[in-house]
VOGU-3710 file (C-alpha; in Angstrom, 3 decimals, decimal comma):
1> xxxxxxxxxx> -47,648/-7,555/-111,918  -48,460/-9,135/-108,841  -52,205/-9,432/-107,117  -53,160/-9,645/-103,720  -53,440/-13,588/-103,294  -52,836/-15,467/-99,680  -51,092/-18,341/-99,612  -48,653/-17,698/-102,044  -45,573/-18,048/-99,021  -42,842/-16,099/-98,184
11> xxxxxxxxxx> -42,972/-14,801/-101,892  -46,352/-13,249/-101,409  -46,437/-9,391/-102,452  -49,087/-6,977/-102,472  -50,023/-5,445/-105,659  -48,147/-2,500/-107,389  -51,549/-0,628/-107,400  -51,426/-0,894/-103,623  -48,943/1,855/-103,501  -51,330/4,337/-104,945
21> xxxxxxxxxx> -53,716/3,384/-103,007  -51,453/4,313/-99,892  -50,835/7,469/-101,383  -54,494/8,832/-102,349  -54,973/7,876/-98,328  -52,100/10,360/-97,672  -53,448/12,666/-99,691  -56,455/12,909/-98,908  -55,655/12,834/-95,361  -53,557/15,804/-96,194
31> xxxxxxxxxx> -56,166/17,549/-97,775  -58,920/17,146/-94,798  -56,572/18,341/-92,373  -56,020/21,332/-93,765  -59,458/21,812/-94,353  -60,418/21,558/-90,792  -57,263/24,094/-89,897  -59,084/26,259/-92,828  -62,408/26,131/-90,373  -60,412/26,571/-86,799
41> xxxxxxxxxx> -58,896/29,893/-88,572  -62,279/31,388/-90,071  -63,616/30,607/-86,975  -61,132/32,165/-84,340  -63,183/35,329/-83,315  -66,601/33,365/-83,074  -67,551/32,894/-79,553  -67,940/29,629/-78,130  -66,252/27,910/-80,804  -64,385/25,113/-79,910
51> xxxxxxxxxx> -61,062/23,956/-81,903  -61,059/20,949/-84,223  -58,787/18,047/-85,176  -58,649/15,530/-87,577  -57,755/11,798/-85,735  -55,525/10,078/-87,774  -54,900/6,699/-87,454  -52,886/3,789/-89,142  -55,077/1,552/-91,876  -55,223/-1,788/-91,353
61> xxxxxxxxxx> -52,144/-3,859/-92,754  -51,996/-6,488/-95,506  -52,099/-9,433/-93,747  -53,524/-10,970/-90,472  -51,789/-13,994/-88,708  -54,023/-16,839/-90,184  -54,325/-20,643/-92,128  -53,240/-20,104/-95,496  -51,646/-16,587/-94,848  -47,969/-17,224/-96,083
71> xxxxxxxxxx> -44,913/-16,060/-94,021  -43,555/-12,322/-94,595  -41,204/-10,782/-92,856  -43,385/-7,938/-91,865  -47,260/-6,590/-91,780  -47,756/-4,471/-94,898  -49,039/-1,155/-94,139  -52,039/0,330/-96,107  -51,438/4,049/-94,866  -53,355/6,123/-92,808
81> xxxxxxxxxx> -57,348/7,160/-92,106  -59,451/9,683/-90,979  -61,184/8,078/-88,181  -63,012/11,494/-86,845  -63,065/15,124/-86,604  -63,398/15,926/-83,248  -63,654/18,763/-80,872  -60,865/19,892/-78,450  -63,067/20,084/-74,831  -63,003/19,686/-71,318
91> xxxxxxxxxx> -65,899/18,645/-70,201  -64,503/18,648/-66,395  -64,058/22,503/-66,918  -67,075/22,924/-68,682  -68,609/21,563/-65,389  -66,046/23,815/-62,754  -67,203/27,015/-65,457  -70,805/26,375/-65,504  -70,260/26,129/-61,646  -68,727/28,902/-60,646
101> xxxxxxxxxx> -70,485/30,981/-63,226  -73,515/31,319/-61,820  -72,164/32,236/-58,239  -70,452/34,645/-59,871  -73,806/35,923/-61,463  -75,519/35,906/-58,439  -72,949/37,966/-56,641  -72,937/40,468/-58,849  -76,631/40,791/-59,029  -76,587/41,171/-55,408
111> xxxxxxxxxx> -73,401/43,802/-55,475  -75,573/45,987/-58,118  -78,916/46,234/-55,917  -76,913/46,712/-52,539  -74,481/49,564/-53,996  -77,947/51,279/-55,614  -79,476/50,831/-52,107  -76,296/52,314/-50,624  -76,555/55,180/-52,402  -79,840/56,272/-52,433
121> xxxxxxxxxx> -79,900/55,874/-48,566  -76,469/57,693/-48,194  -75,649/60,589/-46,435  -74,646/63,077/-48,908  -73,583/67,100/-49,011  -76,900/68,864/-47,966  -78,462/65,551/-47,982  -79,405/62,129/-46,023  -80,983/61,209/-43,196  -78,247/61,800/-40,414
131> xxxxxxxxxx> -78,160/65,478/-41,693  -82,131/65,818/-41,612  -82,460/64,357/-38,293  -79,702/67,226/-36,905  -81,841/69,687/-38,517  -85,004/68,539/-37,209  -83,887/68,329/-33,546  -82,079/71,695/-33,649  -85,545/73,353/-34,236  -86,950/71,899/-31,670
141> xxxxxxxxxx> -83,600/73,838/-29,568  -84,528/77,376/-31,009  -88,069/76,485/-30,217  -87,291/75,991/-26,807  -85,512/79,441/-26,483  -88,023/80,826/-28,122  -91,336/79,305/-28,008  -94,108/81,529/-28,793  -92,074/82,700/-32,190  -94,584/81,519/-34,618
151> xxxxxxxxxx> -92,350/81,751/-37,669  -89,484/79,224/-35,270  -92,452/76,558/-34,728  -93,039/76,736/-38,648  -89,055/76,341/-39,095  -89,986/73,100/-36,590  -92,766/71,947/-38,950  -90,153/72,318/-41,917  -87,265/70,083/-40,847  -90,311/67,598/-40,226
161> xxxxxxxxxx> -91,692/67,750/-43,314  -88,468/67,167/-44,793  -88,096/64,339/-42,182  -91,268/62,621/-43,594  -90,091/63,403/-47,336  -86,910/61,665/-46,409  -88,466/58,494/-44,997  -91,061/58,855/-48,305  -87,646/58,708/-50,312  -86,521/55,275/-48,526
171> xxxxxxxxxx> -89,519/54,091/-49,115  -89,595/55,127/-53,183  -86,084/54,030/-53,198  -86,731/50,361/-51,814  -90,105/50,500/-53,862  -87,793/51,134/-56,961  -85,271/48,579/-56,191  -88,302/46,076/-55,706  -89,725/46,368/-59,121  -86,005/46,424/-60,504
181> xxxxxxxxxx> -85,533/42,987/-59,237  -89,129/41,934/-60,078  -88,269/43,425/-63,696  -84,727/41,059/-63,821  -86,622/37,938/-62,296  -89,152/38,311/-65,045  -86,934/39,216/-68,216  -83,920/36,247/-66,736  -87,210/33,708/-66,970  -88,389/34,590/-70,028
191> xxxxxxxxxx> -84,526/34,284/-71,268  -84,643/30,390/-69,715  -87,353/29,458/-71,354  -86,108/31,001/-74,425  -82,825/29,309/-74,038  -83,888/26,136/-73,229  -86,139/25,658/-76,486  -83,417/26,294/-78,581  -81,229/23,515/-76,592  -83,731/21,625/-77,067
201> xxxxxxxxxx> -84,186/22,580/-81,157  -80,365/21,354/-81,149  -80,749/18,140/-79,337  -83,411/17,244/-81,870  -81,179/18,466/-85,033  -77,903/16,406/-83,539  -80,305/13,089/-82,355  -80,894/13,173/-86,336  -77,456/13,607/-87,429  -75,567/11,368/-85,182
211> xxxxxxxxxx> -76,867/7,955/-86,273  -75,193/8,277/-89,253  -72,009/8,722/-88,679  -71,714/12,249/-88,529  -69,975/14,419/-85,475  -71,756/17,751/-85,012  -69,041/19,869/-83,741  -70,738/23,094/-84,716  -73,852/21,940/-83,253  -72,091/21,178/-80,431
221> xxxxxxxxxx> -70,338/24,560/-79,706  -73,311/25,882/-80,392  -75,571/24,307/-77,841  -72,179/25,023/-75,336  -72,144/28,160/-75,737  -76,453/28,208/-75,334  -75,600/26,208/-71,895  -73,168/28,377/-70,795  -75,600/31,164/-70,813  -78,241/29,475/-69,177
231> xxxxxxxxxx> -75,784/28,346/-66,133  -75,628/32,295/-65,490  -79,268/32,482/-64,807  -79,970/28,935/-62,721  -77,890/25,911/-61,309  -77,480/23,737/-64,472  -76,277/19,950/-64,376  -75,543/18,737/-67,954  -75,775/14,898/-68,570  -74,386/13,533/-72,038
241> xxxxxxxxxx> -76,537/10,930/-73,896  -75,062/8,380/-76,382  -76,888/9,811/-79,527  -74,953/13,454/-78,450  -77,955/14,909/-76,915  -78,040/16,159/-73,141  -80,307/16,139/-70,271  -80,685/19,361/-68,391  -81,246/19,573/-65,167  -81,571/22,298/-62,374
251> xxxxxxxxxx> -83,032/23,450/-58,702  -81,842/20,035/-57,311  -82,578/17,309/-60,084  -85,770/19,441/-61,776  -85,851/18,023/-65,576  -85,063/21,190/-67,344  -84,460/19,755/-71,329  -84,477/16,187/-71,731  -83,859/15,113/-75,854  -86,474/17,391/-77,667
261> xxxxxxxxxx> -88,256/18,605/-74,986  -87,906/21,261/-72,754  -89,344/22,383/-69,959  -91,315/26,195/-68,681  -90,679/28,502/-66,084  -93,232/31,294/-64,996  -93,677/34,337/-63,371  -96,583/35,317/-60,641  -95,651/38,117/-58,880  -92,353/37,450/-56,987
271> xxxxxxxxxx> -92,592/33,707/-57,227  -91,141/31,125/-59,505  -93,171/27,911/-60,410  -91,728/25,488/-63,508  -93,395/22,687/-65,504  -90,794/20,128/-66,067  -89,551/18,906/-69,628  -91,783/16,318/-69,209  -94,733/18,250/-68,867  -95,226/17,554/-65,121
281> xxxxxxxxxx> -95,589/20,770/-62,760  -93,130/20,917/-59,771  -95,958/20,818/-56,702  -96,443/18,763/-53,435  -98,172/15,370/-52,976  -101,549/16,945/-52,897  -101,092/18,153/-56,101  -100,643/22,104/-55,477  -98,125/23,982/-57,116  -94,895/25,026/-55,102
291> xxxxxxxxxx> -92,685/27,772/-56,449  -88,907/27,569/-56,213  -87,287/29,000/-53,396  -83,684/29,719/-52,735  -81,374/28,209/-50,543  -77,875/25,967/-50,482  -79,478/22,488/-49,846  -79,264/19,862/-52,946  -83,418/19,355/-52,797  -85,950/19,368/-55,787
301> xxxxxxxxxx> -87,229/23,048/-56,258  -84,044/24,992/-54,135  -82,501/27,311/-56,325  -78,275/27,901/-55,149  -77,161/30,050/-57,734  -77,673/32,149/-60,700  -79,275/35,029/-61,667  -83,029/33,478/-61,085  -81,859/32,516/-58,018  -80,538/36,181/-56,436
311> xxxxxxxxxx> -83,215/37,913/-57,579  -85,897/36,189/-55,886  -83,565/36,411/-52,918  -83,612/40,174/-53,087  -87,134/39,866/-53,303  -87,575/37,743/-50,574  -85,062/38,099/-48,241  -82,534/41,659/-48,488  -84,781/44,166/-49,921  -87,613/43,610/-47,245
321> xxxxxxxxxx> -85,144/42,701/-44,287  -83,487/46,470/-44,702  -86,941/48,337/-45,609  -88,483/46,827/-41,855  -85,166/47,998/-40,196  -85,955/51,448/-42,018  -89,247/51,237/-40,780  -88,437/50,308/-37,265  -86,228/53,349/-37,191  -89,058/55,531/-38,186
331> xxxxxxxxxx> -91,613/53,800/-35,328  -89,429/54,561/-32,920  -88,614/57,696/-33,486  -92,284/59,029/-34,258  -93,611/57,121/-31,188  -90,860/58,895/-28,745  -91,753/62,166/-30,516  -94,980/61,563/-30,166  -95,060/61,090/-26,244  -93,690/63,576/-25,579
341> xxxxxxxxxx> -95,518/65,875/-27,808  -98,377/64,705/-26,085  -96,888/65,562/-22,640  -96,862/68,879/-23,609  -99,027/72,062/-24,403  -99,889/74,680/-27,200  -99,379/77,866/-27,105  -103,467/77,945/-26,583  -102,697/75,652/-22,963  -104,241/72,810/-25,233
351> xxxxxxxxxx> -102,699/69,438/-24,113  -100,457/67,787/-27,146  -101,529/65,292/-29,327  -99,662/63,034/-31,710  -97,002/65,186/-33,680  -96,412/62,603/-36,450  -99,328/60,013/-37,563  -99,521/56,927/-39,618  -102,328/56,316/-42,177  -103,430/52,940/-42,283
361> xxxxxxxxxx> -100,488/50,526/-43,881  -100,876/49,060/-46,959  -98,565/47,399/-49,250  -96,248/50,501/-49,301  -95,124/49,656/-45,687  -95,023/52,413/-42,954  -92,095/54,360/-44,840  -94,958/55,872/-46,758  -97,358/55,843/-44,337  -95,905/58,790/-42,196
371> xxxxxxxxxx> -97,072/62,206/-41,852  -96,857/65,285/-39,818  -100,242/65,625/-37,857  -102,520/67,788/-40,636  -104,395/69,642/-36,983  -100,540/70,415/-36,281  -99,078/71,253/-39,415  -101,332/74,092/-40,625  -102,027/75,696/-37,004  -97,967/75,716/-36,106
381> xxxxxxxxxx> -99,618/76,999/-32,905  -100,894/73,727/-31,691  -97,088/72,705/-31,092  -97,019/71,407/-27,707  -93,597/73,588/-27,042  -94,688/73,786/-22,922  -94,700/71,499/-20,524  -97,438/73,234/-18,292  -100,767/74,983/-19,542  -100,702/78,774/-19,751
391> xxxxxxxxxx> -97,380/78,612/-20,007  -97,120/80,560/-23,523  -93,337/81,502/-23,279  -92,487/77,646/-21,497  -90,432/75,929/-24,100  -89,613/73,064/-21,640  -91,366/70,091/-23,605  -89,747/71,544/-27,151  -86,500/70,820/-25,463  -87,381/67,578/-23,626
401> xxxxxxxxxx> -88,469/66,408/-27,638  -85,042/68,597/-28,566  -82,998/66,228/-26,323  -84,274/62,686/-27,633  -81,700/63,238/-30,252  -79,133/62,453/-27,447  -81,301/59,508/-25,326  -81,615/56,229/-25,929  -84,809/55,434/-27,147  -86,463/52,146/-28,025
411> xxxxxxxxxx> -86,945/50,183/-31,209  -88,381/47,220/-31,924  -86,385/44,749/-34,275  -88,148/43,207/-36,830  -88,183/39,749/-35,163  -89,659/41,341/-32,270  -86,632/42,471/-29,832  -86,121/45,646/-28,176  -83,224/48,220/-28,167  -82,756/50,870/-26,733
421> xxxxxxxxxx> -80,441/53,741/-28,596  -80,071/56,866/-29,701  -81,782/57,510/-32,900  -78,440/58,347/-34,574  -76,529/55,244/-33,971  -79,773/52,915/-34,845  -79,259/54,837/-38,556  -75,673/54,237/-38,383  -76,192/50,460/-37,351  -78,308/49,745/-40,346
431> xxxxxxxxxx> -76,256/51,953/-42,542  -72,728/50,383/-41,382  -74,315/46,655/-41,890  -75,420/47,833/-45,278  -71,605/49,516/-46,153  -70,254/46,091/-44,543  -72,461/43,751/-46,830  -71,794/45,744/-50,042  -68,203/45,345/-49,186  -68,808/41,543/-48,413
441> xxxxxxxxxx> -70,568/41,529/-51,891  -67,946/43,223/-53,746  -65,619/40,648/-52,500  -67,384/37,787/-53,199  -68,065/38,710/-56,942  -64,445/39,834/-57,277  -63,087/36,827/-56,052  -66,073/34,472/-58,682  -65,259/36,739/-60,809  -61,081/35,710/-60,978
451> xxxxxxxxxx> -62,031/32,379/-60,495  -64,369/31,996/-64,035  -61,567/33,882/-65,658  -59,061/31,026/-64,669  -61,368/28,495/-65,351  -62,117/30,242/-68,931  -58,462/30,686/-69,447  -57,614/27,071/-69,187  -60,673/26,229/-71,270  -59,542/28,944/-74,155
461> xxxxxxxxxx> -56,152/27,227/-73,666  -57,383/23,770/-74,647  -60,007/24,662/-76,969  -59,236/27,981/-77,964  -58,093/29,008/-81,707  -54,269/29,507/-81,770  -53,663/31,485/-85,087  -49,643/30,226/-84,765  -50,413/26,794/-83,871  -52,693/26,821/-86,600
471> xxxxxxxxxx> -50,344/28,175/-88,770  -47,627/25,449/-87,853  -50,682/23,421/-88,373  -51,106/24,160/-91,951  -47,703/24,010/-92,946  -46,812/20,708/-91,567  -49,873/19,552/-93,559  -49,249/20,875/-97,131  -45,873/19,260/-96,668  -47,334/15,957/-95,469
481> xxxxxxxxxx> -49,838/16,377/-99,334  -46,688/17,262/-101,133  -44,756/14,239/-99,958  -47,725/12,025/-100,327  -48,380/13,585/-104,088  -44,493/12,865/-104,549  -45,017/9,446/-103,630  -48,120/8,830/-105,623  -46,150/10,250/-108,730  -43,770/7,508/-107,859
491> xxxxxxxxxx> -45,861/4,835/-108,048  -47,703/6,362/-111,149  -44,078/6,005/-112,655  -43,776/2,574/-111,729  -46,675/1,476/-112,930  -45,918/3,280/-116,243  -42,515/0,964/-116,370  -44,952/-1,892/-115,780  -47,204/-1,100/-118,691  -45,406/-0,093/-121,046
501> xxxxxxx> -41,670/-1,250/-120,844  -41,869/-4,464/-119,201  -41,768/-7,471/-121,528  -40,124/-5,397/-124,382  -36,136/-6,387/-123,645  -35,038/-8,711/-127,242  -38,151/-7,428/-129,669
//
């Protein structure tokens, strides 16, 4: 029996044991592999879970080219090795998902709050604002064919009561949709911090595993899956480390989790402020804290996408910018009303006063602030339906009030312009740019939406659990432990001739 011994020429020859050795490798090779296609098969319905492979490689031969290394025709192979079990990822599409995930959030965020504002503001069957207004000016018609009917000037006082109810239920509704947003901004932060402690957890668990040798995978997946999550509710960037943790960053370069730590994010009424994962509060040079604010600028504390980031622009930005168009609407119609209700007399020759009347605004904005004058609406006499005193049966003014449903009138934009219009196509101006930027929101999220289902395709594709290809998987490696079982048998026989039959011949 031959031993392993350089030097001995071109007659050197590795040892008969060295076949078995070959073998177990095989074998146990064999047996790995199908352990890890064992894993990717329990495995196939769990979320987030990325496929695994075994990386085979060739041992090292025999012999190296050296001084006292005999010729042979040939390196001698020693079999194959595990070198790792790895995952099957992308991190490029991880990237494009995490990307295009959170616009997608955003949008349809956005699309949700515009269609509920939509439809409570819509004009429905013996409903909606359009319809009220026609009622509303049509009383003050009859009243002007029939002015000293007391029971048609308290018809007039009850399309304006419903008028004011109306402009009460804009207001609840955009009151509503304020505190829904407020709601979502608070429960998506508590979320991020919750989601960012446990990357954080993981980073620390994999930092301990990694140094000795060990690949996480399931760690791995796990945290993925974690981040994946979090990129729907802010802008992520994820940096790899060389012990397999990441750094987490967001809201243009903000240290989100960095190793172990992680960082805060908190609430104060509709603003955003974060303490960084190194314990350092986002604020200006003088030391005051700045909340995040929303934008598409790469700067520290602008917030481009996610679910964080739409709220706060609903809060900030949509919800207010309709409710002041709502609210100019209402101005100008009370204040025409109101002039020329004041241009007019009672049925008592009593000059008019103001028909509708604001209380002081708070933080409910005018939409709630409107009311039918109380002198006016229990004394239905004091309607200024004439446009001269002692004229009882005179319904000139009601009429001249009747008509400003056909005049333009003016209203004052929220930045301060003036229009003039007729009341009904300033309600279907905001109304149509509402209808328009639902539709522009629908689009958008339908179109994110198709583009993170590509992107998730092709990442299912590469990482995804194939049952078939696993299958083909599992058979190719039981045959590959058979053949390498065969071949250890082989040598097992050899070495049986060795031991016990060679050096018998002539005894």
């Amino acid at each position: 029996m031959g031993e392993d011994f350089p030097g001995r020429g071109k007659d050197a020859m590795t040892s008969t044991f060295s076949g078995m050795e070959i073998a177990l490798r095989g074998l146990t090779a064999a047996r790995l592999s199908m352990g890890v296609v064992s894993h990717n098969v329990a495995n196939a319905e769990v979320p987030g879970y990325s496929r695994q492979r075994v990386d085979l490689r060739a041992a090292a031969p025999w012999a190296y080219p050296g001084l006292g290394i005999g010729a042979n025709p040939a390196q001698v192979g020693q079999g194959v090795e595990v070198r790792s079990i790895s995952r099957v990822r992308d991190l490029l599409l991880d990237r494009q998902y995490r990307t295009e995930v959170g616009y997608r959030s955003a949008y349809d965020v956005r699309r949700t709050f515009l269609e509920k504002l939509e439809t409570a503001l819509a004009d429905t069957e013996g409903s909606g604002l359009s319809l009220v207004l026609d009622r509303f000016f049509h009383a003050w018609q009859d009243l002007s064919l029939d002015a000293e009917n007391l029971s048609v000037r308290q018809e007039v006082l009850g399309y304006a009561e419903q008028l004011v109810d109306l402009f009460h239920h804009v207001g609840d509704s955009f009151t509503a949709l304020s505190q829904d947003a407020r709601d979502l901004l608070r429960f998506r932060v508590e979320e991020v911090n919750a989601l960012v402690r446990e990357i954080a957890d993981l980073n620390r668990e994999i930092a301990r595993i990694t140094p000795h040798g060990y690949t996480p995978n399931d760690l791995y997946d796990e945290r993925d899956r974690l981040l994946d999550r979090l990129a729907q509710l802010v802008d992520v960037e994820v940096e790899w480390a060389d012990d397999g943790t990441v750094r987490v960053r967001f809201a243009g370069g903000i240290p989100l989790v960095e190793g172990g730590n992680s960082g805060i994010l908190t609430v104060d009424g509709d603003k955003v402020y974060v303490t960084d994962a190194r314990g350092v509060p986002f604020a200006d040079a003088a030391g005051n804290s700045l909340p995040l604010r929303v934008g598409s600028s790469f700067a520290p504390g602008v917030l481009a996408r996610g679910e964080i980031a739409e709220a706060l622009h609903l809060l900030e930005d949509v919800l207010p910018a309709y409710a002041a168009r709502y609210e100019s609407l209402l101005r100008g119609l009370a204040e025409a009303v109101n002039a020329a209700h004041r241009s007019g007399f009672d049925l008592e020759g009593n000059p008019g006063e103001d028909f509708f009347v604001f209380a002081p605004p708070g933080s409910s904005g005018d939409l709630h602030a409107v009311f039918v004058n109380p002198r006016i609406a229990d004394h239905p006499e004091r309607i200024a339906a004439a446009r001269e005193a002692g004229g009882a049966g005179d319904g000139r003014n009601a009429r001249a009030i009747a008509e400003l449903a056909e005049r333009p009138i003016p209203f004052e934009a929220p930045d301060g312009t003036v229009a003039e219009m007729r009341v009904k196509d300033a309600y279907a101006a905001i109304f149509g740019e509402l209808a328009t930027d639902v539709q522009r929101s629908q689009l958008l999220a339908e179109t994110k939406a198709s583009i993170v289902r590509f992107i998730d395709e092709r990442r299912q594709s590469a990482s995804g659990v194939s049952l078939d290809e696993e299958m083909a998987r599992l058979l190719s490696f039981q045959h590959m432990y058979t053949a390498a079982a065969r071949a250890l048998t082989a040598m097992d026989e050899a070495i049986d001739t060795v031991i016990h039959r060679l050096g018998l011949v002539g005894r």
